[in-house]
C-alpha positions as CSV (number, residue, x, y, z in Angstrom):
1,X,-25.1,21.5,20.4
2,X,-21.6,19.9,20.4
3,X,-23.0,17.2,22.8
4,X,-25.6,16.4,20.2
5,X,-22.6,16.6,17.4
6,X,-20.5,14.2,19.1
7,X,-23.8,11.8,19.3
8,X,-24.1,12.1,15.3
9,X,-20.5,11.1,15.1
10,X,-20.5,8.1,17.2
11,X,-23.9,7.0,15.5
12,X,-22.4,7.3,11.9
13,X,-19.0,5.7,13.3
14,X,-21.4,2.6,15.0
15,X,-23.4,2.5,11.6
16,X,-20.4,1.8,9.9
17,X,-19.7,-0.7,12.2
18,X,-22.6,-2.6,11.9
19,X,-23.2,-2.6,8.6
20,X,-19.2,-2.0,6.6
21,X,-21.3,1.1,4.3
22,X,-21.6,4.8,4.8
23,X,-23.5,6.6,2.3
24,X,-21.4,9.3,0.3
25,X,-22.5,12.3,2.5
26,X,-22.1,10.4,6.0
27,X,-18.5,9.1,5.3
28,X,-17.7,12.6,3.8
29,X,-19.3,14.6,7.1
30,X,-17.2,12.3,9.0
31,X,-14.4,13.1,6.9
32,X,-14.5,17.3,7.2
33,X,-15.4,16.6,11.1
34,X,-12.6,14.1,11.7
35,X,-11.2,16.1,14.6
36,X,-14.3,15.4,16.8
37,X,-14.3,11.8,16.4
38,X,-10.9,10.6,15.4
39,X,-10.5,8.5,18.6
40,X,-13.6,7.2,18.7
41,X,-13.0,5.8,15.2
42,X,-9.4,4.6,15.7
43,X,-10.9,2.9,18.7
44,X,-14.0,1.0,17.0
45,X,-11.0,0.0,13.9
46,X,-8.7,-1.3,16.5
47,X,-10.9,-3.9,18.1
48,X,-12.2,-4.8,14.1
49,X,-8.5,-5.8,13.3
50,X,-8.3,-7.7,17.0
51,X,-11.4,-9.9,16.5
52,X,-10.6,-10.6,12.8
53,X,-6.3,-10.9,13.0
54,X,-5.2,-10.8,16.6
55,X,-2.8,-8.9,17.8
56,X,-0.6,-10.4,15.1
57,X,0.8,-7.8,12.5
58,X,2.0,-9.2,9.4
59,X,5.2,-8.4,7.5
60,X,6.6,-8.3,4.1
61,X,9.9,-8.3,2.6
62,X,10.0,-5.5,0.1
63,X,12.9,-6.0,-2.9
64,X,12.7,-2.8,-5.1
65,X,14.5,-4.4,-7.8
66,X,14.3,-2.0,-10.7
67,X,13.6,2.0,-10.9
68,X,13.4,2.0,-14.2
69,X,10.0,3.1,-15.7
70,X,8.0,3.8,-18.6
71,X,5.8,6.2,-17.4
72,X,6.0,9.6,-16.7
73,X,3.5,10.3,-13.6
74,X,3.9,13.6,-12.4
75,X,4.4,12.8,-9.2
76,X,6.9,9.9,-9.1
77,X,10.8,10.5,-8.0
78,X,11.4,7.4,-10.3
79,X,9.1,8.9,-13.6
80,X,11.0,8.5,-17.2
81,X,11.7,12.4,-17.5
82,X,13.7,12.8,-14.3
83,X,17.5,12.4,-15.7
84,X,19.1,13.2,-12.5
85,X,18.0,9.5,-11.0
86,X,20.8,6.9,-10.9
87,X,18.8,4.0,-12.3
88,X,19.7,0.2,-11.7
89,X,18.0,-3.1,-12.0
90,X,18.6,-6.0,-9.9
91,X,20.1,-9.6,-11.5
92,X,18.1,-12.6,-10.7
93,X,20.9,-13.9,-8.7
94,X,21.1,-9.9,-6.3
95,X,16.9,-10.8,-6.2
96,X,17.4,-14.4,-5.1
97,X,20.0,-13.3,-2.7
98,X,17.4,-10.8,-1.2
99,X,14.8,-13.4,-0.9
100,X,17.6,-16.0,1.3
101,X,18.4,-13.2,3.4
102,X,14.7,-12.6,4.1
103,X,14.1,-16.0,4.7
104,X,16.7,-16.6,7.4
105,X,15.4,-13.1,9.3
106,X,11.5,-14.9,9.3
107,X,9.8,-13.5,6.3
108,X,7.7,-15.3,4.5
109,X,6.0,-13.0,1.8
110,X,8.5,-11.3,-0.6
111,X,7.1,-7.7,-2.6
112,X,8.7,-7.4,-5.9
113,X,8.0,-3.9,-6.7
114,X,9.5,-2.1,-9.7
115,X,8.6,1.1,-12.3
116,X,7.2,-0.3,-15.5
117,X,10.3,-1.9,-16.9
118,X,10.1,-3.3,-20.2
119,X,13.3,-5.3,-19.2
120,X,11.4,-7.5,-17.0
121,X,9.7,-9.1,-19.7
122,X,7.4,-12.2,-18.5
123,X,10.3,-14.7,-19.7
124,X,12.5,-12.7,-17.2
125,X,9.7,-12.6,-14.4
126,X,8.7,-16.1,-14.7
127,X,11.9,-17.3,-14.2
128,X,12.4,-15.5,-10.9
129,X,9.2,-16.1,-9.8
130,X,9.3,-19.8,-10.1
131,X,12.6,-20.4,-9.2
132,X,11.7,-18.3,-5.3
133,X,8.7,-20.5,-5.3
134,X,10.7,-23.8,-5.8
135,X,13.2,-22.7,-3.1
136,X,11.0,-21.6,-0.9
137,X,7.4,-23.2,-0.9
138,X,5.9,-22.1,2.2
139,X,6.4,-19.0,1.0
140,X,3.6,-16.0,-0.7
141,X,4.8,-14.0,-3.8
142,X,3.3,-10.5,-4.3
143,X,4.3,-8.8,-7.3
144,X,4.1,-5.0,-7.8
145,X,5.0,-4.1,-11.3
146,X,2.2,-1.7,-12.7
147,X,0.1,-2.1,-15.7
148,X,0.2,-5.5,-17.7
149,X,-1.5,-7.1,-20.2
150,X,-4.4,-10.2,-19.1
151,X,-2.3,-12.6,-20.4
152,X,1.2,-11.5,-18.9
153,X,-0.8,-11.5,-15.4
154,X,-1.6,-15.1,-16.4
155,X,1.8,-15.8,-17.1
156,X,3.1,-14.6,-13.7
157,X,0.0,-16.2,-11.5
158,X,0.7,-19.3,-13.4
159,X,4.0,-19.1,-12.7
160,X,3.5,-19.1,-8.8
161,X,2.6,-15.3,-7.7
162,X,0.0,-15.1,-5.2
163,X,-0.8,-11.2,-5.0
164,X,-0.4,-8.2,-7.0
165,X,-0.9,-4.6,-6.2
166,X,-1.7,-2.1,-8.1
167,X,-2.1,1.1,-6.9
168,X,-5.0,3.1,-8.7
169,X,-4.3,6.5,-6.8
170,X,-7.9,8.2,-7.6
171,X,-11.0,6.7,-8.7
172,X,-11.7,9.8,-9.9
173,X,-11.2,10.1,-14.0
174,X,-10.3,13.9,-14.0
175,X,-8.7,13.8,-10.8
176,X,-6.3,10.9,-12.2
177,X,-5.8,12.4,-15.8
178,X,-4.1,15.5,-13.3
179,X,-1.7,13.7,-12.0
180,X,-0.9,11.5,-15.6
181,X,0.6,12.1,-18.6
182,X,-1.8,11.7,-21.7
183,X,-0.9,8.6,-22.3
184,X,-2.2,6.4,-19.8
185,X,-5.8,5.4,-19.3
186,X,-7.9,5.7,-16.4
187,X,-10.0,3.1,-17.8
188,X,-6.9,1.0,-18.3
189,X,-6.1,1.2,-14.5
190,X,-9.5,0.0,-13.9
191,X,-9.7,-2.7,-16.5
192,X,-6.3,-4.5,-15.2
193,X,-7.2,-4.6,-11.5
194,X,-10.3,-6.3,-12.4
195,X,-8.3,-8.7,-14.5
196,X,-6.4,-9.7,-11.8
197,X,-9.4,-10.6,-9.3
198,X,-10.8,-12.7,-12.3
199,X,-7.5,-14.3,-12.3
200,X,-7.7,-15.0,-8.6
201,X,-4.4,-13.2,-7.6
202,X,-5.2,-11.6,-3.8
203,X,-5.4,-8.3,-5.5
204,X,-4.5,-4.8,-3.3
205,X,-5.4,-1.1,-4.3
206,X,-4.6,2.0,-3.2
207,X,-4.7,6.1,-3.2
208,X,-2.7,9.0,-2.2
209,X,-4.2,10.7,0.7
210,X,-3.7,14.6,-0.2
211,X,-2.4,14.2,-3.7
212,X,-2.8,17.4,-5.7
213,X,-6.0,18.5,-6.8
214,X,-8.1,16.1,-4.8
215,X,-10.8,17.2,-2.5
216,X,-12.6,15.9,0.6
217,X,-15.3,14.4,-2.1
218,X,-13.1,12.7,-3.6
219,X,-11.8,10.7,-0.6
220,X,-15.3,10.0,0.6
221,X,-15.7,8.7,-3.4
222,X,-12.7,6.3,-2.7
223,X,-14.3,4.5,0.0
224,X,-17.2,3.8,-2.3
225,X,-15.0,2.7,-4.6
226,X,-13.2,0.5,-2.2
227,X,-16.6,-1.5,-0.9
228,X,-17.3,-2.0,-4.6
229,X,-14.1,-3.6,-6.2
230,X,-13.5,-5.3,-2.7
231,X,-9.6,-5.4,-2.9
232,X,-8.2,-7.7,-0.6
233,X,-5.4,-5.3,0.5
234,X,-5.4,-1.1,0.5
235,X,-2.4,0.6,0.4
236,X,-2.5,4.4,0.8
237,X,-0.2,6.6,2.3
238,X,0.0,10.5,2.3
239,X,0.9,12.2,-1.4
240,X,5.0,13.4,-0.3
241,X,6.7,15.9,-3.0
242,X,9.4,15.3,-5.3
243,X,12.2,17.7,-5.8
244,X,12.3,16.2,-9.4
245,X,8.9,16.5,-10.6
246,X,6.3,18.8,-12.0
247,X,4.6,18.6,-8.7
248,X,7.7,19.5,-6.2
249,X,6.3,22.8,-5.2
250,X,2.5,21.4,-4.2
251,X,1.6,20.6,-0.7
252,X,2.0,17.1,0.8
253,X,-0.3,15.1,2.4
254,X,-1.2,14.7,6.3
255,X,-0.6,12.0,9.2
256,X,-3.9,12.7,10.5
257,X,-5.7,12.8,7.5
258,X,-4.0,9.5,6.1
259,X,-5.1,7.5,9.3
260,X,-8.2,8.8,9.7
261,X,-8.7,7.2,6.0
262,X,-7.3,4.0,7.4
263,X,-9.8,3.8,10.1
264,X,-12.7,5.0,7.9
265,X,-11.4,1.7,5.6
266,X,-10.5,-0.6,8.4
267,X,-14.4,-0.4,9.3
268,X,-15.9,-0.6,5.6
269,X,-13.5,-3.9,4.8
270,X,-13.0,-5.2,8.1
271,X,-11.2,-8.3,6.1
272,X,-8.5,-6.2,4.5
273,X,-4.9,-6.0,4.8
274,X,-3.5,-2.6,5.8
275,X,-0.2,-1.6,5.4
276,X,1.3,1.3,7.8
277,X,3.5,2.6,4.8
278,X,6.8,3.7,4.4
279,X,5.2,7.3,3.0
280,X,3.5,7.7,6.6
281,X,6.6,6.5,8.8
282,X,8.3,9.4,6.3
283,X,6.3,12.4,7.5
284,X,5.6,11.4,10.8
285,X,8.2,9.2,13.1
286,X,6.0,7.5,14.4
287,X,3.8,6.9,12.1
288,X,3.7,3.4,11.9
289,X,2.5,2.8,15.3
290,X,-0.1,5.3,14.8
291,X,-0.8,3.7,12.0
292,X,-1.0,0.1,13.8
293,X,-3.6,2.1,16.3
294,X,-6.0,3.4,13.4
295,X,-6.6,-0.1,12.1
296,X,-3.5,-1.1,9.8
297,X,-1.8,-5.1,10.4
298,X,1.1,-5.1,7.7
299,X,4.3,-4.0,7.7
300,X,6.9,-4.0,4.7
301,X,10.4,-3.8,5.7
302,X,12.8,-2.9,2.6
303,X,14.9,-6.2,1.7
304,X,16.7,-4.1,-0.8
305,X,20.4,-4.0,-1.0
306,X,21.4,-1.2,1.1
307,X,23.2,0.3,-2.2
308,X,20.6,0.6,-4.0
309,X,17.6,1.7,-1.7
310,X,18.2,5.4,-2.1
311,X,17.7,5.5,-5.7
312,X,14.5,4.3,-4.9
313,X,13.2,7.6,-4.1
314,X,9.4,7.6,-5.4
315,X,9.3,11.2,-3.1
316,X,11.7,13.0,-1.3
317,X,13.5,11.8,1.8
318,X,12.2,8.3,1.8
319,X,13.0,6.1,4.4
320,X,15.1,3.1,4.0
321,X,17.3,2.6,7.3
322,X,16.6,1.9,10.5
323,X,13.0,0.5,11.5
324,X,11.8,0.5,7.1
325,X,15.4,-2.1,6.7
326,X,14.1,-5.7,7.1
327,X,17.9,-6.4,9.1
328,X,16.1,-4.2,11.7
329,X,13.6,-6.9,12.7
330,X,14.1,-6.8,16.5
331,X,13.9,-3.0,16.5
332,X,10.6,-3.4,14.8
333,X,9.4,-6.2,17.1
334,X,10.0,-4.0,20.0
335,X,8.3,-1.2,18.4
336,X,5.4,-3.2,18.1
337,X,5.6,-4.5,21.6
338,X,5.7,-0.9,22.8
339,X,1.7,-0.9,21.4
340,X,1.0,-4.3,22.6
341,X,1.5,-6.1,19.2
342,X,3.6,-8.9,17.9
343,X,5.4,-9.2,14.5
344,X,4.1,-12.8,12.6
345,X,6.4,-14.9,10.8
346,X,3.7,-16.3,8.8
347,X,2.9,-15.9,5.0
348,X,0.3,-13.8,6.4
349,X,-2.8,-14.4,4.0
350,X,-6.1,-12.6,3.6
351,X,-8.8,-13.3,6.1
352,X,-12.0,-13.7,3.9
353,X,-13.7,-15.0,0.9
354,X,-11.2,-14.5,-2.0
């Protein structure tokens, strides 16, 4: 019987191959039996990211320029309620000066990611935005700033952003009203990432892997969701606990769960960019590599100044030294090295139909 189990496996696994789409049920039995054909799936999602990028893995500078936000998820270190967070927000010139120092170590995609900071108004943004792009041309913008209105996303791509990524953390209604305030709108969420594929930003997604509440269903659910909006970049990374938050006490996500999703998603968007996220590298010290080895190909070391990165802290111990600081680059290259990889210096753009 378990020969004839393992047969199943690999059959579902080379389905998904072939064709990119499980049904519901077969990515969810591969889900509850991921122990019996993990390697077999990190396998199959490591030769998908070979034929389509190489042995190239991309990187990003990541500037986490404001912790300021005005929302109140319940499980975000950086959510309005927590007073015990030393906020900041970076000048234009402390952002430029980021971007410079990223430039001279090889990168050539800067991550502006921030809470929802009414601050940052698109006056504000547009002026940084275009002024990175006129000093540095060759260069891709991604911007990571939450929900907007259509036309402030049209500001921003207009004024030289390339990507945006907005994390949707459940594509499950309920699921997601557990884990936000009243306020926000499920709908909403939904409504501005297809806003920013009809304004032809590369657009990324993503979902906690473990998050409170969620079930097995709900992951297989995800991956439907996934080959439907067809983002051009997934980020997920296991749910970690706040100290500071209504959910401090609940039970954090996996390593092997997480990349077992990344494989399952490397397979049905063989296109995508993957990120091996700072959240995995967190619970797992090696989880980057791993990572790498289930299907991922992008990297985001933190451009940040080094005086601000810890108030950063969307979940408890997050890193920010070491291998996750973008001054680290040669530690990271030999990292990569170790798994036969090499770290690109390009802009590092999607490979497929935008």
């Amino acid at each position: 019987m378990e020969k004839q189990d393992t047969l199943i496996y690999k059959k579902l696994i080379d389905k998904l191959c072939a064709n990119n789409y499980l049904l519901r049920d077969e990515y969810l039995f591969l889900i509850k039996n991921r122990d019996n054909c993990s390697n077999y799936l990190f396998k199959n999602a490591s030769k998908v990211r070979e034929k389509i990028y190489g042995k190239e893995i991309y990187i990003r500078g990541l500037i986490e320029f404001t912790n300021y936000c005005k929302n109140d998820c319940f499980y975000c270190g950086i959510r309005r309620s927590n007073k015990k967070i030393e906020r900041y927000r970076l000048s234009k010139e402390e952002i430029l000066k980021c971007a410079h120092e990223g430039y001279l170590l090889g990168f050539r995609t800067f991550v502006l990611q921030g809470g929802e900071d009414i601050y940052y108004t698109d006056e504000v943004l547009i002026d940084i935005i275009s002024t990175i792009k006129s000093k540095y041309p060759d260069c891709a913008i991604t911007i990571s700033l939450g929900e907007r209105s259509f036309d402030s996303y049209k500001n921003l791509r207009e004024a030289g952003a390339d990507r945006y990524l907005l994390r949707h953390e459940t594509s499950n209604k309920l699921h997601y009203q557990k884990l936000h305030p009243r306020e926000m709108s499920f709908e909403n969420r939904i409504a501005c990432l297809q806003n920013l594929k009809q304004l032809g930003y590369q657009v990324g997604c993503g979902f906690m892997v473990g998050s409170p509440f969620q079930i097995d269903e709900m992951l297989a659910d995800e991956l439907i969701f996934l080959k439907k909006v067809k983002p051009h970049m997934v980020g997920i990374g296991p749910f970690i606990s706040h100290k500071d938050t209504p959910f401090c006490n609940k039970t954090s996500g996996t390593t092997e769960l997480t990349l077992f999703m990344l494989g399952l998603i490397r397979l049905t968007l063989p296109n995508v960019l993957l990120p091996a996220t700072t959240a995995l590298a967190t619970i797992d010290s090696n989880g980057r590599e791993k990572a790498i080895i289930a299907g991922a190909n992008v990297i985001m070391p933190n451009l940040s100044p080094i005086n601000v990165r810890k108030n950063y802290m969307l979940y408890d111990n997050k890193l920010y030294l070491r291998e996750e600081s973008a001054q680290y680059i040669n530690d990271l290259k030999s990292k990569m090295k170790a798994i036969d990889c090499t770290i690109s210096t390009t802009r590092g753009d999607y490979k497929g139909d935008v």
